[in-house]
PABADREN-480841 format. One line per 10 residues: their letters; for each residue z, y, x of C-alpha. Coordinates in steps of 0.05 Angstrom, whole numbers, plus 5000, padded with zeros to 4 digits. Each point is the difference from the previous one (the first is absolute). Layout:
# PABADREN-480841
a) Z:Y:X; ...
END
This chain:
# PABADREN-480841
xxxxxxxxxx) 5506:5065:5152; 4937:4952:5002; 5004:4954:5061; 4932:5014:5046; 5005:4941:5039; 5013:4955:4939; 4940:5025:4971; 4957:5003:5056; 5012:4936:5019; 4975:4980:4936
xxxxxxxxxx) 4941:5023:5007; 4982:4981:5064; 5025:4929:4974; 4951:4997:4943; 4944:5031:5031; 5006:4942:5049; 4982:4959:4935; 4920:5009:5010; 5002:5027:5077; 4934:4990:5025
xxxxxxxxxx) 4979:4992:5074; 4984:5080:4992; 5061:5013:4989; 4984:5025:4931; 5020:4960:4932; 4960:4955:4952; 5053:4987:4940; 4937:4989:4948; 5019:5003:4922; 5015:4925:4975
xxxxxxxxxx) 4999:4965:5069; 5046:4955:5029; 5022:5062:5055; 5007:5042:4928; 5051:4944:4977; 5046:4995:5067; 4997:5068:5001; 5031:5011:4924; 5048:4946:5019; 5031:5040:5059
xxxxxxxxxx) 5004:5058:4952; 5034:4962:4952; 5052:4976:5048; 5013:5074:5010; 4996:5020:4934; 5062:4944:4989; 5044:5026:5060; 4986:5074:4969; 5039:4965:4945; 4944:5004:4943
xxxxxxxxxx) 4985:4957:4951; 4927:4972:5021; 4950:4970:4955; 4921:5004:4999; 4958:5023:4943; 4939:4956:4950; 4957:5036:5052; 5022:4992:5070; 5046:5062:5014; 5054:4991:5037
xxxxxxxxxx) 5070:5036:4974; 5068:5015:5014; 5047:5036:4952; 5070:5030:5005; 5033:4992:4935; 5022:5071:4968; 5067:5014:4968; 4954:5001:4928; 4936:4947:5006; 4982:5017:4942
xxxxxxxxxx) 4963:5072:5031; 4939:5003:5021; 4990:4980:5073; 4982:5040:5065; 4951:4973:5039; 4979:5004:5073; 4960:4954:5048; 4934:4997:5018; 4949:4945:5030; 5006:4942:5042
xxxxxxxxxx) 4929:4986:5019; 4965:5039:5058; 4924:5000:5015; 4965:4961:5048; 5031:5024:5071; 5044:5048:4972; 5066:5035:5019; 5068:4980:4983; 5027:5058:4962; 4947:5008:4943
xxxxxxxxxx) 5035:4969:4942; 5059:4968:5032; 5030:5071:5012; 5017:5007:4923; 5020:4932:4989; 5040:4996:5056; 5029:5068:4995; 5022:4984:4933; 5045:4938:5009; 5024:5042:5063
xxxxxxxxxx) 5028:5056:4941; 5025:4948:4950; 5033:4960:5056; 5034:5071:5026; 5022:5005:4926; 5031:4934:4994; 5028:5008:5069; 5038:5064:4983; 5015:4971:4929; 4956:5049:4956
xxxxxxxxxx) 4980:4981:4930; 4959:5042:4959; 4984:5011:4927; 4924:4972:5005; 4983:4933:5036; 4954:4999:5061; 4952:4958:5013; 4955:5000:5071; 4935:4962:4991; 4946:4975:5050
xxxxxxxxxx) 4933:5000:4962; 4950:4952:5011; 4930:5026:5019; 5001:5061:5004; 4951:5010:5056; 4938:4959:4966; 4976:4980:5071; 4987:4926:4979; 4982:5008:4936; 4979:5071:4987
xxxxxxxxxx) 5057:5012:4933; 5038:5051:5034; 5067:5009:4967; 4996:4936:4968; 5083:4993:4992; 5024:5067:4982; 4942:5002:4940; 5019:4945:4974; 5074:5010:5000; 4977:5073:4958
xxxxxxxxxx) 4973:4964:4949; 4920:5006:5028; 4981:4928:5019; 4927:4982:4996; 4990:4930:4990; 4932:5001:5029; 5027:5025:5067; 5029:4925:5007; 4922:4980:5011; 4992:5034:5067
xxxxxxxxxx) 4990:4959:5058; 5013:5011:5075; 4950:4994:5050; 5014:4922:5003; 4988:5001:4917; 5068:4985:4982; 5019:5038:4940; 5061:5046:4986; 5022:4943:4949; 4998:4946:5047
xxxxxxxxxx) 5034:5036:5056; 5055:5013:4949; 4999:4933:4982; 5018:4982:5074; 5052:5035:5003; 5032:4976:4933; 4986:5059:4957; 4965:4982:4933; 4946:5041:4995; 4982:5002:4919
xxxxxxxxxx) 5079:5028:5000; 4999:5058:5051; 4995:5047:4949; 5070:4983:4973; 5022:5042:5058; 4983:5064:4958; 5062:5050:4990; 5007:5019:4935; 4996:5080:4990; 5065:5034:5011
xxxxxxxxxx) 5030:4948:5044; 4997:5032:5065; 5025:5081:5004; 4965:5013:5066; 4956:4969:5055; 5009:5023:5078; 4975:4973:5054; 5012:5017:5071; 4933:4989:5046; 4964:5030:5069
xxxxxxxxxx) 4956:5057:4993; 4940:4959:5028; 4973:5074:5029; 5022:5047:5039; 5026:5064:4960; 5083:4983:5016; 4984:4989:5074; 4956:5066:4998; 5068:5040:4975; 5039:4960:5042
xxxxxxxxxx) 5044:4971:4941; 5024:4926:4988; 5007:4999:4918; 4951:5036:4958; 5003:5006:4917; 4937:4974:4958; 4963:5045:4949; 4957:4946:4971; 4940:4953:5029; 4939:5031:5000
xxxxxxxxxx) 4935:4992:4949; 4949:4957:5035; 4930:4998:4990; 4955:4945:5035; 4917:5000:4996; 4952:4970:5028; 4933:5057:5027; 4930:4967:5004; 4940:5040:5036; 4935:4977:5007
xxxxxxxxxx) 4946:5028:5042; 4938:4968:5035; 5001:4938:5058; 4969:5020:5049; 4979:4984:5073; 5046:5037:5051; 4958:5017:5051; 4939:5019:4957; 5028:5043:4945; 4997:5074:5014
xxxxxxxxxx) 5076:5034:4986; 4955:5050:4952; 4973:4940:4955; 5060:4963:4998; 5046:4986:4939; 5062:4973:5037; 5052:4985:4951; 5053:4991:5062; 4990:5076:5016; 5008:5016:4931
xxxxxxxxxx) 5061:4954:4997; 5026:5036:5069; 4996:5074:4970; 5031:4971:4933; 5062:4974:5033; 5010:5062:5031; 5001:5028:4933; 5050:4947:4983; 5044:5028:5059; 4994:5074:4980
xxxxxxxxxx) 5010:5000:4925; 5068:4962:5012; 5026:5041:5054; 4987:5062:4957; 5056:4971:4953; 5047:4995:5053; 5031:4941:4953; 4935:4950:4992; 4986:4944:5036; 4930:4972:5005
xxxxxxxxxx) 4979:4949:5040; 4931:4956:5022; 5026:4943:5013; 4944:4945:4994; 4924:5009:5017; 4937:4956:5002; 4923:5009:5023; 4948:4963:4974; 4965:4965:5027; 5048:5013:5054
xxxxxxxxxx) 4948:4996:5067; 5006:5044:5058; 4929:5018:5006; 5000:5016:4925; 5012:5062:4954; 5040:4968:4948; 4975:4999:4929; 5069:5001:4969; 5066:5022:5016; 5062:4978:4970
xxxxxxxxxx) 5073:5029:5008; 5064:5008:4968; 5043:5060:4984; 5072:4993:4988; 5025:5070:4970; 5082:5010:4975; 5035:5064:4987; 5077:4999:4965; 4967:5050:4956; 4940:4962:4949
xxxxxxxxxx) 4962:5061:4985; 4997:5022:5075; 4980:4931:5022; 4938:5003:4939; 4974:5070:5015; 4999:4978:5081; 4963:4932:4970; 4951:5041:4959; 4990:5052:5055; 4977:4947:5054
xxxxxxxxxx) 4964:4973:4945; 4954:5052:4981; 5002:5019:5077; 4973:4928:5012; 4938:5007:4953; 4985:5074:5030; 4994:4980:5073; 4959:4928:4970; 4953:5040:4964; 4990:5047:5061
xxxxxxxxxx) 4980:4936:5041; 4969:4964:4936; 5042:4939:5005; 5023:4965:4938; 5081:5003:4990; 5045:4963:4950; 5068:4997:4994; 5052:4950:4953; 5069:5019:4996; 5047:4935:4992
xxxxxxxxxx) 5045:5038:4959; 5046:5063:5008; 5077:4986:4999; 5054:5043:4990; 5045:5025:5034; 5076:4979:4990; 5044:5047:5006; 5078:4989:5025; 5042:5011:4946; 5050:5061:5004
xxxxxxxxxx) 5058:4949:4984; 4996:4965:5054; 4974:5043:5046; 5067:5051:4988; 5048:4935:5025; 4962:4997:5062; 5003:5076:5014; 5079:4993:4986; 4994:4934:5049; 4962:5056:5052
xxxxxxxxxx) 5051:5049:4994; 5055:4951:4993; 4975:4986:5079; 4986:5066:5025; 4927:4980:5003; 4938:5048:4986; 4977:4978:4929; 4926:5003:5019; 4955:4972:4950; 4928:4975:5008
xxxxxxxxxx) 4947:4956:4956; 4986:4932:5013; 4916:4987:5020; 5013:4930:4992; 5024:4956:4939; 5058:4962:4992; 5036:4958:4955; 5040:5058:4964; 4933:5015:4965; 5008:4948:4962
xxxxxxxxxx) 5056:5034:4973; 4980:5061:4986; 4983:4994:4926; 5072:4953:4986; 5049:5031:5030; 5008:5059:5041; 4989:4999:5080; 5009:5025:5064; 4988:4985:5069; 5035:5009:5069
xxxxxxxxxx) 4953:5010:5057; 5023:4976:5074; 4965:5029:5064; 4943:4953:5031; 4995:5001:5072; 4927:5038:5015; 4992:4987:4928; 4962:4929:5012; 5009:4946:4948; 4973:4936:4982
xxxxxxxxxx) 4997:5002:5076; 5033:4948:5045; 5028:5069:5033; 5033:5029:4940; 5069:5018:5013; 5058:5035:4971; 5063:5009:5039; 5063:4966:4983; 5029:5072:4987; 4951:5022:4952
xxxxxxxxxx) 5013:4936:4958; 5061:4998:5000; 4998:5077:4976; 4950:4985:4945; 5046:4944:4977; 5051:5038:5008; 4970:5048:4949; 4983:4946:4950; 5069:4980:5002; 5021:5064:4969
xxxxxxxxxx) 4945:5008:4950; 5021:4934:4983; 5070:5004:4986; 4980:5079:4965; 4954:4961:4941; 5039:4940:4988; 5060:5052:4994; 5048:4979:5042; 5046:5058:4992; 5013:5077:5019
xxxxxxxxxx) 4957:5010:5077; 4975:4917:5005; 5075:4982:4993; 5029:4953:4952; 5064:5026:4989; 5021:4931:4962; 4981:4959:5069; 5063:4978:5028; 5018:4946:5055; 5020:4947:4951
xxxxxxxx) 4925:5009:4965; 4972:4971:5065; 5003:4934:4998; 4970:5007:4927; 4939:5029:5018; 4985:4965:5061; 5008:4931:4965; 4958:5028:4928
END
């Protein structure tokens, strides 16, 4: 019903928008490659026969009219910004796939009940100016004025780049929704890992994004000479930090759900001839599940301390903070099973590890999210990949869950649509 090549060719126009000599993409939030590439989306989002407008904040959207306007919208979409030599799919999979159902709709002459809009968020990434998820917050009503003071690595703030591209920045937060306006939020995306490919399925069915938990671990132990110090009299805060991340490792994999990872680590003072005085590393610890994800957190915790006391080195740890979880809501998540069976396809669902923009959502309106297989599961990777098939099944699912919450009619069919309707729609 979708057309693949349509929408793959989409994609592989836009991610030429940014195509580095890697063959990856730099599309940074609020840059001039950002602009050209909302541009080509709006063209698209005007041939799809939508009404196109951007928000007080940046976001980019397209909206088919419903047969009563005065409902409360369905959204989809996702982000139009990628990180620094990133793929092509991450975030212009859901914004792409989205005009790709609404234009199906108005192709076939399908009105529903609800509008639709598809949007393409600004910043969602946070690569240039670490605020991750800068447009979808704001549109929910959770704008932070003091976010507009962060500066890229060149200094120029989130305000001025705004500015540049001819978005007043003390106004952004006019963008806010007002509670009740939207019924539902879904948003069609790659898996980013490898649990689809691993089954060997192309479409998977979100549960939530996972509770993540970020600290920074600090060990100090004694500098000494290399060559001089026997192993006996040591206090080696490297070794401790060695048996400690395997403790990481093995109090996740117990869960068979946790993730935990060391992602960053330091030495000071950092010389090869030295046994480092301090050790610094990160840990990185999710589970869909909060109360798993804090009992694995206090467990490598008070594992931590054991094995520094054993080796009398000195341990801290600060915790920047312990989201939640956000769970899919059951609302959305039953249209997209109906979408599954709908297409004879294996209604698998899985968590997301990583975060996206339908968090934002998930205290507004309910959400859901529709998971498309990654190639070797690598993304934000010049080599991330998802085949035309798979896309065009995921949007081909969207679709479907689309037309189920704006009510379109009995089985995603408006039984009112008729040939002389057409023209109507097309040109609203």
């Amino acid at each position: 019903m979708v057309d693949e090549n349509r929408l793959f060719d989409r994609l592989t126009r836009l991610g030429d928008v940014g195509r580095t000599s890697h063959g990856g993409v730099s599309r940074l939030a609020l840059t001039d490659l950002d602009r050209r590439g909302l541009e080509l989306i709006a063209r698209w989002m005007r041939e799809a026969g939508l009404q196109v407008r951007m928000d007080a904040a940046g976001n980019l959207i397209g909206r088919k009219e419903g047969r009563r306007p005065d409902l409360p919208v369905v959204l989809t979409g996702s982000h139009s910004d990628t990180t620094q030599e990133g793929g092509m799919f991450d975030g212009a999979l859901g914004i792409l796939g989205g005009i790709e159902a609404l234009q199906c709709m108005n192709e076939r002459g399908l009105a529903t009940d609800h509008p639709i809009e598809v949007c393409a968020y600004r910043d969602e990434e946070g690569c240039r100016f670490a605020a991750s998820y800068s447009g979808s917050r704001i549109m929910t009503g959770k704008h932070d004025p003091d976010r507009l003071s962060r500066t890229d690595e060149n200094g120029i703030s989130i305000a001025q780049a705004l500015q540049a591209q001819g978005i007043e920045p003390e106004r952004v937060g006019e963008a806010a929704r007002v509670p009740g306006s939207v019924k539902a939020h879904v948003e069609l995306h790659i898996e980013q890992g490898k649990v689809l490919a691993s089954k060997g399925l192309p479409v998977g069915i979100v549960t939530g994004i996972c509770a993540s938990s970020r600290s920074r671990i600090v060990l100090t132990g004694e500098a000494m000479h290399a060559g001089t110090t026997p192993m006996s009299l040591r206090r080696d805060p490297m070794a401790a930090a060695a048996v400690i991340i395997q403790a990481i490792e093995d109090e996740a994999r117990r869960t068979q759900s946790t993730v935990a990872t060391v992602g960053m680590i330091r030495t000071f003072p950092g010389g090869v001839n030295v046994i480092p005085s301090k050790v610094e590393f990160s840990l990185d610890c999710r589970d869909i599940d909060v109360r798993v994800r804090d009992a694995v957190l206090d467990r490598i915790v008070e594992r931590a301390k054991e094995i520094c006391e054993e080796r009398t080195i000195g341990f801290d740890i600060t915790i920047f903070g312990r989201g939640e979880s956000k769970l899919c809501s059951d609302m959305v998540k039953e249209p997209i099973r109906r979408a599954f069976q709908r297409l004879n396809l294996e209604a698998f669902s899985l968590p997301s590890g990583a975060g996206h923009d339908s968090g934002a959502y998930y205290d507004f309106c309910p959400m859901g999210m529709i998971f498309v297989r990654s190639k070797d599961g690598i993304s934000h990777n010049p080599a991330e990949w998802s085949s035309p098939e798979d896309c065009a099944r995921g949007a081909q699912v969207l679709y479907h869950t689309l037309l189920d919450l704006a009510a379109a009619g009995e089985d995603g069919v408006d039984p009112q649509a008729a040939a002389p309707d057409r023209k109507t729609l097309l040109s609203s």
